[in-house]
ZAMIMI-728745 format. One record per atom (N, C-alpha, C, O): residue number from 1; residue in one letter; atom name; y negated, x, z negated. Coordinates in pm, whole numbers, plus 50000, padded with zeros to 5 digits. Layout:
<mardos>
NUM/A/CA/Y/X/Z;
...
</mardos>
This chain:
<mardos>
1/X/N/50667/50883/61156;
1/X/CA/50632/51020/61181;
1/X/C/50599/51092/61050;
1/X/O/50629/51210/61033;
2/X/N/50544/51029/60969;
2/X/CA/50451/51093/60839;
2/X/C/50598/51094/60738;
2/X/O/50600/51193/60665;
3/X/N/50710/51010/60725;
3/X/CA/50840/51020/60680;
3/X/C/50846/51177/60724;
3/X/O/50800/51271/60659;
4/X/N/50942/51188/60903;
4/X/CA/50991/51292/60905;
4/X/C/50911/51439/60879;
4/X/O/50964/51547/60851;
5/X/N/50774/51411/60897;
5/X/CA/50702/51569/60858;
5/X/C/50724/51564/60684;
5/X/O/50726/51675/60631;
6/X/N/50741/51449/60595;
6/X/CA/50778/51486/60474;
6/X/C/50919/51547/60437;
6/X/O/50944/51648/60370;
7/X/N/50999/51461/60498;
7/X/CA/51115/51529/60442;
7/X/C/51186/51645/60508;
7/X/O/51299/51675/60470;
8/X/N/51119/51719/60613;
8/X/CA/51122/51821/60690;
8/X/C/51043/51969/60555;
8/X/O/51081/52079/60514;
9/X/N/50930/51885/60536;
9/X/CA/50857/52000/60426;
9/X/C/50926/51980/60306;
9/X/O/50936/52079/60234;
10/X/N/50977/51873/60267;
10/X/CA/51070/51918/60155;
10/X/C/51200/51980/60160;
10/X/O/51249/52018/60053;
11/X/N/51248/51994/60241;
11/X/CA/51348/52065/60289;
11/X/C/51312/52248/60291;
11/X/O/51329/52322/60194;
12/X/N/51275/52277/60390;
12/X/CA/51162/52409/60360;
12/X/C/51192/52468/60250;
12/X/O/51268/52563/60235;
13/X/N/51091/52372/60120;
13/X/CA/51074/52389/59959;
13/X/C/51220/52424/59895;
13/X/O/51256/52516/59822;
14/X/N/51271/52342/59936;
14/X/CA/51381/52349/59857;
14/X/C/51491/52458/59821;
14/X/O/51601/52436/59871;
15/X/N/51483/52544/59762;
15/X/CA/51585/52625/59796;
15/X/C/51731/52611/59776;
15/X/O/51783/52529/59699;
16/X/N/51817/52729/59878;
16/X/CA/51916/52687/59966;
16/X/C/52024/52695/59898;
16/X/O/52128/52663/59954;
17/X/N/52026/52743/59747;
17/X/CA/52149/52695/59660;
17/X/C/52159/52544/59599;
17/X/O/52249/52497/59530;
18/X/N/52049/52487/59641;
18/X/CA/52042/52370/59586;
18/X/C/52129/52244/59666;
18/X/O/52194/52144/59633;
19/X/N/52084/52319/59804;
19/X/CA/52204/52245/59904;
19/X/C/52326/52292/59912;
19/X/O/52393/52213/59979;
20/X/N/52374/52361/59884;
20/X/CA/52520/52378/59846;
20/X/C/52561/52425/59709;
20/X/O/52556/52544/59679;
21/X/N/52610/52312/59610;
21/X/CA/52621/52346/59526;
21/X/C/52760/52406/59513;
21/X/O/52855/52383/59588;
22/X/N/52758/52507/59381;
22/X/CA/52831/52597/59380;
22/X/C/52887/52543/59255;
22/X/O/52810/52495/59171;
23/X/N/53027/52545/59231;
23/X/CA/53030/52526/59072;
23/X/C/53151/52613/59062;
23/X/O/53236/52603/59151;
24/X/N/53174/52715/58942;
24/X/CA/53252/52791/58894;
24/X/C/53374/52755/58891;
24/X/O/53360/52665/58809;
25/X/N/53499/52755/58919;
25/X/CA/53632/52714/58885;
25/X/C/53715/52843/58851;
25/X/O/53749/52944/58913;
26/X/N/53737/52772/58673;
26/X/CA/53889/52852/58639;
26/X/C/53953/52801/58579;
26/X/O/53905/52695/58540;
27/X/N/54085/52828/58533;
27/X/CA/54180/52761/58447;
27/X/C/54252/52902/58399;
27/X/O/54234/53016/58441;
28/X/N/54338/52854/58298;
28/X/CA/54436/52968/58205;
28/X/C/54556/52883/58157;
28/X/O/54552/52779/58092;
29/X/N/54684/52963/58211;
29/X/CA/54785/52917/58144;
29/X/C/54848/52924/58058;
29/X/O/54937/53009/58069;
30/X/N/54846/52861/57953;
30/X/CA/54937/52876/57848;
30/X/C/55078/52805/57802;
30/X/O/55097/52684/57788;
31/X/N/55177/52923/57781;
31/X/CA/55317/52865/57761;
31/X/C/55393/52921/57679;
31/X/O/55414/53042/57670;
32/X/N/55455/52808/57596;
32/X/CA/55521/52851/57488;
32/X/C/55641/52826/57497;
32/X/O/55653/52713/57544;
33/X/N/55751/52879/57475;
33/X/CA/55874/52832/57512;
33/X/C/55933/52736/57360;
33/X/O/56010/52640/57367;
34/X/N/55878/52789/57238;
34/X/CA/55890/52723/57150;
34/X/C/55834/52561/57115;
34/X/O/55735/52491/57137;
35/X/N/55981/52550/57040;
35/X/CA/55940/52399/57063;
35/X/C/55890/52385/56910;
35/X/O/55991/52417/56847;
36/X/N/55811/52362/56837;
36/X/CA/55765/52364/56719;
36/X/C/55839/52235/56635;
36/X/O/55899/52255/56530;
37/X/N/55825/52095/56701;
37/X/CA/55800/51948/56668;
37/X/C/55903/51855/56746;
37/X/O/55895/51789/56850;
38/X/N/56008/51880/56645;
38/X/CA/56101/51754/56755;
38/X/C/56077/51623/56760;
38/X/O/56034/51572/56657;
39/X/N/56098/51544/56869;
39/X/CA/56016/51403/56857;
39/X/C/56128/51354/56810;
39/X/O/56239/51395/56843;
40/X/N/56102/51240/56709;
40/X/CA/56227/51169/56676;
40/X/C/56274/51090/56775;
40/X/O/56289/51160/56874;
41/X/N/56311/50956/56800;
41/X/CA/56339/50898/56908;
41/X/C/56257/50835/57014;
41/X/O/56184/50742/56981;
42/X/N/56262/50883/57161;
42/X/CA/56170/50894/57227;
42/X/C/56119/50712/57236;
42/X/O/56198/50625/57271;
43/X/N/56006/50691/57205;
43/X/CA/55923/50554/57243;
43/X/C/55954/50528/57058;
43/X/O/55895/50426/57024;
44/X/N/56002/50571/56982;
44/X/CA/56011/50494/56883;
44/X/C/55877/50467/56788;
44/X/O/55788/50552/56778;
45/X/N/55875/50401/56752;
45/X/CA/55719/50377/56617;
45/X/C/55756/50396/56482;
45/X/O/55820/50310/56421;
46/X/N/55712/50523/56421;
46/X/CA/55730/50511/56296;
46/X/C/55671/50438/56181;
46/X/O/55552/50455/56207;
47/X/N/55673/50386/56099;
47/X/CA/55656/50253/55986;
47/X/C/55577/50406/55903;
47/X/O/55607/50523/55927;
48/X/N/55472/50358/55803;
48/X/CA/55452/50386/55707;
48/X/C/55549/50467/55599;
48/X/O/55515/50574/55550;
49/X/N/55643/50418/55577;
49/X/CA/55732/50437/55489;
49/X/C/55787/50599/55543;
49/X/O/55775/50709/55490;
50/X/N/55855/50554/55681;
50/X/CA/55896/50693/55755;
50/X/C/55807/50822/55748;
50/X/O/55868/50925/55778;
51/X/N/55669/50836/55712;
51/X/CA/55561/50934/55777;
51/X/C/55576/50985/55636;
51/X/O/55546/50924/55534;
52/X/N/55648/51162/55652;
52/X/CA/55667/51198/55517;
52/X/C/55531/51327/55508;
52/X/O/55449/51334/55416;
53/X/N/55540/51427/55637;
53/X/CA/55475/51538/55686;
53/X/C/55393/51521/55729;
53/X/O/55328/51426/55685;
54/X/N/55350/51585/55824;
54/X/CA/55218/51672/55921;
54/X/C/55271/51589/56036;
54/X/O/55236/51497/56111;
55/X/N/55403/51692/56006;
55/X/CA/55425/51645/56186;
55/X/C/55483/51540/56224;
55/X/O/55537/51537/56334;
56/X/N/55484/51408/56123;
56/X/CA/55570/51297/56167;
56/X/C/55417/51207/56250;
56/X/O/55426/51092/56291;
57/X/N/55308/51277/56260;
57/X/CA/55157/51222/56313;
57/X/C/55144/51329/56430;
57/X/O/55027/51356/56460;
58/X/N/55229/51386/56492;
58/X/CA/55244/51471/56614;
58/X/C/55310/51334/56731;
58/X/O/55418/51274/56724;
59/X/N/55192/51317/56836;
59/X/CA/55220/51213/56913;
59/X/C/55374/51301/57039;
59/X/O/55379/51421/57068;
60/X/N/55472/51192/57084;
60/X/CA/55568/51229/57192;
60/X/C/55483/51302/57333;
60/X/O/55526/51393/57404;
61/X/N/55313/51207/57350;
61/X/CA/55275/51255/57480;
61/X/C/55334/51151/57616;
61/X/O/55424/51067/57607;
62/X/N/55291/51170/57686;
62/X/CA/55311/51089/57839;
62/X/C/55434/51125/57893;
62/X/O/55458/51240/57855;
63/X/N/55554/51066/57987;
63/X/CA/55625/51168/58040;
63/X/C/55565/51200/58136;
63/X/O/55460/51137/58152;
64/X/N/55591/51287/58221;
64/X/CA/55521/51354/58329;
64/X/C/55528/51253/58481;
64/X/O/55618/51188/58534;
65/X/N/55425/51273/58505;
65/X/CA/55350/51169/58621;
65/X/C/55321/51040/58603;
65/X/O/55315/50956/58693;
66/X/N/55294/51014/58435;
66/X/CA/55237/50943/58396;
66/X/C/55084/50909/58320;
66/X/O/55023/51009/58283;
67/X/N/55036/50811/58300;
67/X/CA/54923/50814/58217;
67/X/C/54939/50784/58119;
67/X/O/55002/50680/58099;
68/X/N/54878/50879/57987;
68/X/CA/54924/50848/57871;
68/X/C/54835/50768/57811;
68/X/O/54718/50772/57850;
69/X/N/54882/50664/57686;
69/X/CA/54809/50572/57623;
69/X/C/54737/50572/57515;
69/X/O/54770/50689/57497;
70/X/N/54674/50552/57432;
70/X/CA/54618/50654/57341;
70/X/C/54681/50632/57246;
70/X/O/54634/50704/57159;
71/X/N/54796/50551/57189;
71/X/CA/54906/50579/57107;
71/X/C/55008/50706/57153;
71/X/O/55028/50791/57066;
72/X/N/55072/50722/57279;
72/X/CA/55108/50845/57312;
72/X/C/55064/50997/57295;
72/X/O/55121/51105/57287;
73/X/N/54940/50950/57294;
73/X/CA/54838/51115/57251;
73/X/C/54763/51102/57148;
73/X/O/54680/51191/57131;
74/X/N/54767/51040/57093;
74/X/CA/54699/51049/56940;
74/X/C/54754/51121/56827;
74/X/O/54867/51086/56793;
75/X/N/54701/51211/56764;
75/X/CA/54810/51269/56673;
75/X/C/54682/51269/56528;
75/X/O/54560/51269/56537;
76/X/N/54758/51269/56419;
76/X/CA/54701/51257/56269;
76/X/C/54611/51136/56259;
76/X/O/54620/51020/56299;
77/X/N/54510/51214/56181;
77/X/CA/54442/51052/56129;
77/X/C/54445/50956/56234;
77/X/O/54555/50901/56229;
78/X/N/54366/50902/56342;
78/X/CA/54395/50874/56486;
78/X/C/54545/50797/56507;
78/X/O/54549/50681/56548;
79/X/N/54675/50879/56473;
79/X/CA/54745/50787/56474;
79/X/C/54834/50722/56322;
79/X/O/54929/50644/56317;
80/X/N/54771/50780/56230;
80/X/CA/54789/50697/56112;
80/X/C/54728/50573/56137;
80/X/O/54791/50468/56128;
81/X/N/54611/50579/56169;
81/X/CA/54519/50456/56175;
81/X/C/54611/50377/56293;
81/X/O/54687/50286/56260;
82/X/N/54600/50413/56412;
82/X/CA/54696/50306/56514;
82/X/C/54804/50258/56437;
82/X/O/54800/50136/56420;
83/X/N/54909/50323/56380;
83/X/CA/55064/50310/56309;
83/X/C/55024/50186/56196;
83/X/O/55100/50099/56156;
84/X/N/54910/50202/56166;
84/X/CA/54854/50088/56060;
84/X/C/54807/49984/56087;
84/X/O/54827/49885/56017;
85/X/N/54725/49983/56208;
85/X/CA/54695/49851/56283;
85/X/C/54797/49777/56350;
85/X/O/54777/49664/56395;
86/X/N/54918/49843/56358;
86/X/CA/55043/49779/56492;
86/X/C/55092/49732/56370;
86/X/O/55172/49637/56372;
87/X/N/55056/49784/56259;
87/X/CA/55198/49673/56143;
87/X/C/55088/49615/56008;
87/X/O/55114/49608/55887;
88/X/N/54999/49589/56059;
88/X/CA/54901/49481/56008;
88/X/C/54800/49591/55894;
88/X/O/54695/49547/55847;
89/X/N/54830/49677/55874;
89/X/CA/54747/49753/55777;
89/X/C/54631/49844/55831;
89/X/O/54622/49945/55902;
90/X/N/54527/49739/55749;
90/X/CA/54343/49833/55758;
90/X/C/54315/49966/55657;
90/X/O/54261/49961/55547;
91/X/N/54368/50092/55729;
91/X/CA/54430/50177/55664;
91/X/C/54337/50290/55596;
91/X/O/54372/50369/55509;
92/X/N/54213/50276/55657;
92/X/CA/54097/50291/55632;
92/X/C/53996/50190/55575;
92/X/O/53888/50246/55556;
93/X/N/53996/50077/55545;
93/X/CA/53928/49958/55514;
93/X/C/53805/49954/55511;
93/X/O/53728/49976/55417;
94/X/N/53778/49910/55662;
94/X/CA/53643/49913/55719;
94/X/C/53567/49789/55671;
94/X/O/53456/49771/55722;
95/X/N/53613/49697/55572;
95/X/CA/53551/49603/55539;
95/X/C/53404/49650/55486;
95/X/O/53389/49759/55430;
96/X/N/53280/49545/55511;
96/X/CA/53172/49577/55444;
96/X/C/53221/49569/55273;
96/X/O/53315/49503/55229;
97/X/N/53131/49652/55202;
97/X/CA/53141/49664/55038;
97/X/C/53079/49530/55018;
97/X/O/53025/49474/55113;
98/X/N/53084/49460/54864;
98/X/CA/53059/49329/54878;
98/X/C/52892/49292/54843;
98/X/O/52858/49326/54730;
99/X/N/52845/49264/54880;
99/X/CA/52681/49258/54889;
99/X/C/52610/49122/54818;
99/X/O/52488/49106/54808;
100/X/N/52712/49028/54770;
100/X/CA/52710/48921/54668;
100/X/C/52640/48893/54569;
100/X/O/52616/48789/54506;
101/X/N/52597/49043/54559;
101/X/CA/52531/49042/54417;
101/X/C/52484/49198/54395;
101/X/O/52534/49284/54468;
102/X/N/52372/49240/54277;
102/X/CA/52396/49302/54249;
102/X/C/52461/49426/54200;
102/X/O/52480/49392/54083;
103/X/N/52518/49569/54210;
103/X/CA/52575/49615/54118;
103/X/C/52530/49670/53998;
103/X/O/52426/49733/54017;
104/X/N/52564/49670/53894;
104/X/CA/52512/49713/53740;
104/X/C/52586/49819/53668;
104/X/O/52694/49853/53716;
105/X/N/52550/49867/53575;
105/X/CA/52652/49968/53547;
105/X/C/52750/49910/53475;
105/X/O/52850/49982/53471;
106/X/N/52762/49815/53420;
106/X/CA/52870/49714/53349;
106/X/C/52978/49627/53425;
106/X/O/53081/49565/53399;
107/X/N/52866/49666/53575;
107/X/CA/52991/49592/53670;
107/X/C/52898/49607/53795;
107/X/O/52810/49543/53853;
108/X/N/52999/49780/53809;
108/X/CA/52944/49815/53970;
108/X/C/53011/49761/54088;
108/X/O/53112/49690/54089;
109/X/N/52949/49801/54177;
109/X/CA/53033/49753/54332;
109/X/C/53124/49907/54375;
109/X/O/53090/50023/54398;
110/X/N/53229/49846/54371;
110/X/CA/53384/49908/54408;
110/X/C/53360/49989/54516;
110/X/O/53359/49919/54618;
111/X/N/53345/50078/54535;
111/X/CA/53404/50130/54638;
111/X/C/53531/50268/54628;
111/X/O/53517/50375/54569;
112/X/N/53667/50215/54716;
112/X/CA/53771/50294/54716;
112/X/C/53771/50413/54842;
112/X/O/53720/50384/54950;
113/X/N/53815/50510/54826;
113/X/CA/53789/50668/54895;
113/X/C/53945/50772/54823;
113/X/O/53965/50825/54714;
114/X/N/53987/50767/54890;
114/X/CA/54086/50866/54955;
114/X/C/54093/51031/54907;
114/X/O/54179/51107/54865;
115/X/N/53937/51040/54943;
115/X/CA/53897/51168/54909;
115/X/C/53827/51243/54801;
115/X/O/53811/51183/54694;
116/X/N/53787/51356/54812;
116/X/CA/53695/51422/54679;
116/X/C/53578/51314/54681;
116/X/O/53538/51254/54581;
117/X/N/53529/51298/54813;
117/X/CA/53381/51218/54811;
117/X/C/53374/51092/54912;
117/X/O/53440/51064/55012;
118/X/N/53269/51027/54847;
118/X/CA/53265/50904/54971;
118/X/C/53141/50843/55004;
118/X/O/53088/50776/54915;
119/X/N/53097/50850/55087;
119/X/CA/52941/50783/55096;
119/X/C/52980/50631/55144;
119/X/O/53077/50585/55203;
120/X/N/52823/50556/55077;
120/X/CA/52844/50438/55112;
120/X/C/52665/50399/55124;
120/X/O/52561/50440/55071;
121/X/N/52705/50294/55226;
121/X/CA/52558/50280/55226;
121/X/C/52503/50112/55140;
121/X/O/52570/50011/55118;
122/X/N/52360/50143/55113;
122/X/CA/52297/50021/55043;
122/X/C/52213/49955/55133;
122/X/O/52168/50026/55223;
123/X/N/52182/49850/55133;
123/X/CA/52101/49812/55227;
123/X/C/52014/49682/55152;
123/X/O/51941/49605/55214;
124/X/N/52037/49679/55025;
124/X/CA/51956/49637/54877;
124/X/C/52006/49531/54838;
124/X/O/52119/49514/54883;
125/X/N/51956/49423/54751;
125/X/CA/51986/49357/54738;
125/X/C/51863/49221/54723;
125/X/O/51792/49251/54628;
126/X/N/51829/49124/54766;
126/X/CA/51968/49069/54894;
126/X/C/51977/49176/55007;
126/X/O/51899/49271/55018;
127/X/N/52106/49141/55109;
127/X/CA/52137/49244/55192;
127/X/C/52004/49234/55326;
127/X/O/51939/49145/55381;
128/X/N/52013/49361/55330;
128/X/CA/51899/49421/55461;
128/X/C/51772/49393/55375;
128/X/O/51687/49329/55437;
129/X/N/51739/49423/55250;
129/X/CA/51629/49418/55170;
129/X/C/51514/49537/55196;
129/X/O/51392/49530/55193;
130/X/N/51597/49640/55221;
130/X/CA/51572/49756/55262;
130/X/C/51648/49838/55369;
130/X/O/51752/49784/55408;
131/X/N/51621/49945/55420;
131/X/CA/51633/50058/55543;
131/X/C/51824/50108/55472;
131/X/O/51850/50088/55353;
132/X/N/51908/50156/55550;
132/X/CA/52033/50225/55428;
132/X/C/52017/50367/55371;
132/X/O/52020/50483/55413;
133/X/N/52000/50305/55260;
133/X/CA/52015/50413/55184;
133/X/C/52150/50482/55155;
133/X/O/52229/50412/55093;
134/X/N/52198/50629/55195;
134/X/CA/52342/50662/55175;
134/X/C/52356/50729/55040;
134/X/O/52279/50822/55016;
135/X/N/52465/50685/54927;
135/X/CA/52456/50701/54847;
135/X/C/52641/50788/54822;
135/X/O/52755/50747/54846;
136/X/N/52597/50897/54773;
136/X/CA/52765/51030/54751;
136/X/C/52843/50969/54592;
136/X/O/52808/50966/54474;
137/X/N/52934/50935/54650;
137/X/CA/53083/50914/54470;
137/X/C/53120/51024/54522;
137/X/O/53110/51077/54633;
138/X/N/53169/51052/54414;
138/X/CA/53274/51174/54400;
138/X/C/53355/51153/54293;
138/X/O/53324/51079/54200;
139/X/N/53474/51222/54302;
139/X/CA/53582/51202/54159;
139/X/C/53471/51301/54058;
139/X/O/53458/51243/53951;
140/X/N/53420/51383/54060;
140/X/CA/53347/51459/53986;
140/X/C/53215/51368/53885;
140/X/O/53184/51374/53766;
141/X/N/53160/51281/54011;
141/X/CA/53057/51190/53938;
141/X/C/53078/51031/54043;
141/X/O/53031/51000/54152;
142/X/N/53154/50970/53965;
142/X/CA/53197/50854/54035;
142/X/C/53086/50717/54023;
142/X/O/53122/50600/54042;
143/X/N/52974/50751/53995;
143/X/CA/52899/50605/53989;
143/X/C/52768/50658/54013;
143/X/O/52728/50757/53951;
144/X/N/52704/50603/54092;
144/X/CA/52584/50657/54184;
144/X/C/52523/50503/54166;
144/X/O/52580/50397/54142;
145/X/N/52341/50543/54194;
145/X/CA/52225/50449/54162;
145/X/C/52149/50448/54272;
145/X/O/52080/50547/54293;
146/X/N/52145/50333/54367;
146/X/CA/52048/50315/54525;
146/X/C/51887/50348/54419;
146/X/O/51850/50284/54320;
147/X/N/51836/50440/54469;
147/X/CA/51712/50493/54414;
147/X/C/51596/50343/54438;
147/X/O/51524/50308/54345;
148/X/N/51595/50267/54573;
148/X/CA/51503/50195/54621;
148/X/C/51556/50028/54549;
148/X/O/51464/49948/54529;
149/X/N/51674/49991/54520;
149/X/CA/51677/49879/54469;
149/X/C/51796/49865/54323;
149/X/O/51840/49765/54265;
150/X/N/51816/49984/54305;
150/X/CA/51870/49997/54131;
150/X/C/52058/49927/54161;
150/X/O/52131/49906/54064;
151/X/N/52100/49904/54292;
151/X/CA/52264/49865/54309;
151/X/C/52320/49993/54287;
151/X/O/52281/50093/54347;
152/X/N/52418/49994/54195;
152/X/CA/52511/50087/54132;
152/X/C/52647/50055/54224;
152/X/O/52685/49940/54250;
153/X/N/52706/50165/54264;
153/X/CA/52844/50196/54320;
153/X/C/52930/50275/54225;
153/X/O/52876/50348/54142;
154/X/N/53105/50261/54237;
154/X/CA/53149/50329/54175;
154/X/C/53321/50411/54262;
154/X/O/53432/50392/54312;
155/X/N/53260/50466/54239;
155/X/CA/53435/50515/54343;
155/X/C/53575/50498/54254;
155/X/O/53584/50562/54149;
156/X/N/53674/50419/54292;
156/X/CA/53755/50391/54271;
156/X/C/53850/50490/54368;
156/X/O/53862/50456/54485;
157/X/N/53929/50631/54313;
157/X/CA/53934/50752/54398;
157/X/C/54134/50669/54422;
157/X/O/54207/50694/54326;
158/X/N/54168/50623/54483;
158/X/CA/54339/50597/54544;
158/X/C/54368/50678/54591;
158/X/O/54431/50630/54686;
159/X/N/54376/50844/54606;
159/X/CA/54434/50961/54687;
159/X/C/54532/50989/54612;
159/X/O/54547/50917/54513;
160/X/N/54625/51098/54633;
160/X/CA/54641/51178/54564;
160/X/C/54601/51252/54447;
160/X/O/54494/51313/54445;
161/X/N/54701/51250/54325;
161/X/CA/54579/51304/54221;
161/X/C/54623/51511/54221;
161/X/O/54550/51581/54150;
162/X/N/54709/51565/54282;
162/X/CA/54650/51719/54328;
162/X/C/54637/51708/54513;
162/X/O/54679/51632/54600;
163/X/N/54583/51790/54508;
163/X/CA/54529/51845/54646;
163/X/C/54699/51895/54715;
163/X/O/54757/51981/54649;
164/X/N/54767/51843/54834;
164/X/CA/54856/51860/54841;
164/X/C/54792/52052/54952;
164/X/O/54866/52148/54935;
165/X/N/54706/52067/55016;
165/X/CA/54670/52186/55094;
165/X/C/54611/52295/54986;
165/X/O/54585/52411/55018;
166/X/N/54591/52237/54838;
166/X/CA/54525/52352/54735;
166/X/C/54569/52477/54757;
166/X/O/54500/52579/54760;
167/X/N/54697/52468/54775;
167/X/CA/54787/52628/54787;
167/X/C/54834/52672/54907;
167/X/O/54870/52787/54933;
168/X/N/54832/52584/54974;
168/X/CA/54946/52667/55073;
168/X/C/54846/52789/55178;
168/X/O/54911/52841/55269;
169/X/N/54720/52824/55167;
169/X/CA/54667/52907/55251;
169/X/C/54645/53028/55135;
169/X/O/54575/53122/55172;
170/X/N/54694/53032/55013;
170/X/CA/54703/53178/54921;
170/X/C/54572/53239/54867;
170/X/O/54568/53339/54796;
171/X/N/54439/53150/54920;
171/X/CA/54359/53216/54783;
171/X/C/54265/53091/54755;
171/X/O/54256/53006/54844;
172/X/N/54212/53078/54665;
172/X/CA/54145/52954/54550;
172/X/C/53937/53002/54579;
172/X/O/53880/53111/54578;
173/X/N/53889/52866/54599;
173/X/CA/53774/52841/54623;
173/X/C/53721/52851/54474;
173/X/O/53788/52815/54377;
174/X/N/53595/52902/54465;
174/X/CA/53572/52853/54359;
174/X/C/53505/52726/54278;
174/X/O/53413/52685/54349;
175/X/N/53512/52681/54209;
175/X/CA/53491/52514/54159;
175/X/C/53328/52510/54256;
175/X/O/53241/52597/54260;
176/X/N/53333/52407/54308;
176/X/CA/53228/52317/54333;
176/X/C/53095/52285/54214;
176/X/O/53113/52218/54112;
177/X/N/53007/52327/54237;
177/X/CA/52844/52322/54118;
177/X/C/52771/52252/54177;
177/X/O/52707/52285/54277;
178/X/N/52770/52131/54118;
178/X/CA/52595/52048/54148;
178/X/C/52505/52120/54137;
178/X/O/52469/52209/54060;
179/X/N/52447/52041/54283;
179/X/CA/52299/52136/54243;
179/X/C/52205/52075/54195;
179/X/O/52182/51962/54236;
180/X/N/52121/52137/54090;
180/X/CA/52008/52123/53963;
180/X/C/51920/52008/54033;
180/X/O/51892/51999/54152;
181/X/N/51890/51938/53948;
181/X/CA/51805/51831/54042;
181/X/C/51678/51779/53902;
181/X/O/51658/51873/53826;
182/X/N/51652/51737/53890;
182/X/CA/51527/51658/53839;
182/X/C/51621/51587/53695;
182/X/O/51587/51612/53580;
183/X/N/51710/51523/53721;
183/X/CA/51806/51400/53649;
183/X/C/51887/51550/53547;
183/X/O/51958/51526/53449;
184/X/N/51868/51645/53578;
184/X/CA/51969/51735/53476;
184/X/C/51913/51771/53391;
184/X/O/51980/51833/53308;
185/X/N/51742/51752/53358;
185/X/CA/51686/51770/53258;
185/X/C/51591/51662/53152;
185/X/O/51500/51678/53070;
186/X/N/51663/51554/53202;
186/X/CA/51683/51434/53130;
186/X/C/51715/51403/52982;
186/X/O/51836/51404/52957;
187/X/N/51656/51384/52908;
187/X/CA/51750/51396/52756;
187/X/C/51874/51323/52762;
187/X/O/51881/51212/52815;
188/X/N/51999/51399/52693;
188/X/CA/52120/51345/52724;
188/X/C/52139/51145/52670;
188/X/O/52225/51067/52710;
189/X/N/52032/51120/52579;
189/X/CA/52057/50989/52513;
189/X/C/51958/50886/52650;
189/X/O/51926/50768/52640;
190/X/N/51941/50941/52720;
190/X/CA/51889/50849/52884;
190/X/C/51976/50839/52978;
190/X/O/51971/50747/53059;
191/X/N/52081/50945/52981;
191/X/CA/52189/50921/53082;
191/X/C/52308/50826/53089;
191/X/O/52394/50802/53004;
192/X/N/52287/50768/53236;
192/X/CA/52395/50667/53236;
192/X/C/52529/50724/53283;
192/X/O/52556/50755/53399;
193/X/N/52623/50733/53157;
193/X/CA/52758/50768/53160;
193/X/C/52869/50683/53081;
193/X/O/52988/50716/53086;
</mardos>
């Protein structure tokens, strides 16, 4: 009895949009008749070697009334990385950095990056000595110092050496400026370069 007089008064309480929920529905169609991206041969896998463009990382897609796989819909980095794992290459090289030892400035720990910049983390030495510390290379300043246990990194930059997107959008950024820190007013015969 003491059940149904409860859930009778919570009912009451409750108000009556709560029992029928309402939820908004819309959609928008969009159609292009243009075909931008011809697929090369349908199901085929392109090799490394083949991937010259943009659009050779434009996935074929599912055929219709199918489920697609996430090699079918993956397009750019996503499926560089798959295209690299199906033919044995860690194309990103997720390996840990090597934690063996020390790094020094006479003989830092390697790390390779693709890009302008690359973070890497420390975790001291011996490893898990300390919390990770994330430490920025850049082609600009390629050898960085874990503040908490003195391991030196150095970016070893394997990209491209111009920016292949520098131009093609028609106007120029201006150069990139460190910002002023404590270490820039250092006498120059203390700096490690």
């Amino acid at each position: 009895m003491f059940l149904q007089r409860t859930a009778s008064a919570l009912v009451r309480r409750s108000p009556a949009r709560a029992l029928a929920i309402a939820r908004p529905f819309s959609s928008s169609i969009v159609r292009c008749n243009e075909k931008k991206w011809a697929v090369k041969e349908e199901g085929k896998i392109l090799s490394f070697e083949e991937i010259k463009k943009d659009e050779d990382l434009i996935a074929p897609g599912a055929k219709p009334g199918t489920i697609p796989t996430d090699f079918a819909q993956s397009t750019g980095l996503e499926r560089l990385e798959l295209i690299g794992k199906m033919q044995g290459i860690d194309y990103f090289d997720m390996r840990p950095l090597d934690a063996s030892r020390l790094g020094t400035l006479e003989n830092p720990i390697v790390v390779n990056g693709a890009g302008d910049e690359q973070y890497a983390g420390c975790t001291g030495f011996p490893a898990d000595s300390h919390q990770v510390n994330w430490l920025t290379v850049s082609r600009d300043r390629p050898i960085e110092r874990c503040n908490e246990c003195g391991n030196v990194v150095k970016l070893n930059y394997i990209g491209p050496e111009e920016d292949p997107h520098a131009h093609d959008h028609g106007h120029h950024h201006p150069p990139h400026e460190e910002p002023k820190t404590f270490a820039d007013y250092v006498k120059p015969e203390y700096w490690y370069r």
